[in-house]
C-alpha positions, 0 to 999 in steps of 0.5 A, a space after each residue: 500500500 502506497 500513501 503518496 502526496 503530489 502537487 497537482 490537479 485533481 480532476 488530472 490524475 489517472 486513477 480509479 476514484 476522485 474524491 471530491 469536496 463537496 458541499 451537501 447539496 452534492 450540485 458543484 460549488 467552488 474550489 475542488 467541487 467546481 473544478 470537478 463539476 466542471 472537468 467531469 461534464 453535465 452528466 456529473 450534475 445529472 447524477 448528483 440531481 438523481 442522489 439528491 432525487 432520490 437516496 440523499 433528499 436532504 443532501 449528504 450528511 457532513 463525514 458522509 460519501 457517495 460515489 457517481 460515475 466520473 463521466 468526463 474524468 480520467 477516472 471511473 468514480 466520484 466518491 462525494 464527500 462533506 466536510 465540517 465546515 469550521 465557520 460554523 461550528 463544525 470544528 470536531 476532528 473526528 467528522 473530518 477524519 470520516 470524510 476520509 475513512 468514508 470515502 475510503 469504504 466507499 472506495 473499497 467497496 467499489 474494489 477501486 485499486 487506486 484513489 486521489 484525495 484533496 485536502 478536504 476541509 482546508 479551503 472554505 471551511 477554514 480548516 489549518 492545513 497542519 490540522 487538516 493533514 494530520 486528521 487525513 494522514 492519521 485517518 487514512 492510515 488506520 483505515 489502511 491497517 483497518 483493512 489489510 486485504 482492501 484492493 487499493 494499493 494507491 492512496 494519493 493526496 492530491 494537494 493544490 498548493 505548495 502550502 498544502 503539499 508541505 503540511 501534507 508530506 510532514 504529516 506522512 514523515 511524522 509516522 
């Protein structure tokens, strides 16, 4: 198993699931979500329609994820998933850490090999790039030990800013 950070475009990388930092209305925003809405096509926008339509009426719950297909992206899945959103209120580290095992599951489940992640929480809402990695590293590495036969072996960060790619890779080295 593979834990990696990269500088880069998430909505570029070659890999089975994105996942991407939605907000509960799953329908595109800012930031990562819009750039994905936007690289994947209108077909992106449809599925959400669809989830909101019919399984997520409500939208997706903050520490929830979902997939759709990825439509125009080089990758097969969206795994969707909410973030807690520090300006208002949602500053619990644990429902930051489950966007991360959740789009994990979902990842699994779906018997992805390789997986792209943003740094979920550490744009809009207002999460410390040191604090939002160390919650993404940590979760991610007990869910990988949580899981020995899990059939991902690719688990890349995908981090937009030099900023973020460093409070990522010190994350990782700190073990």
């Amino acid at each position: 198993m593979a834990i990696m950070t990269v500088l880069g475009d998430i909505t570029r990388q070659d890999v089975d699931v994105v996942v991407n930092a939605a907000n509960s209305t799953l329908l595109g925003g800012g930031g990562v979500d819009g750039a994905i809405h936007a690289a994947a096509g209108p077909g992106l926008l449809a599925a959400c329609r669809e989830l909101r339509r019919t399984t997520w009426p409500q939208g997706l719950p903050v520490g929830h994820a979902v997939a759709t297909p990825a439509f125009d992206l080089p990758a097969r899945w969206v795994v969707h998933t909410v973030g807690p959103d520090r300006h208002r209120g949602q500053d619990d580290p644990a429902l930051l850490a489950s966007c991360f095992t959740a789009s994990l599951d979902v990842a699994d489940g779906l018997g992805a090999t390789s997986i792209a992640m943003p740094a979920v929480g550490a744009g809009v809402y207002g999460w410390d790039a040191v604090q939002a990695a160390d919650v993404a590293v940590g979760a991610t590495r007990s869910w990988v030990d949580a899981h020995p036969t899990t059939p991902l072996t690719v688990i890349r960060f995908v981090l937009f800013s030099p900023r973020l790619l460093a409070a990522f890779d010190a994350a990782l080295a700190r073990g």
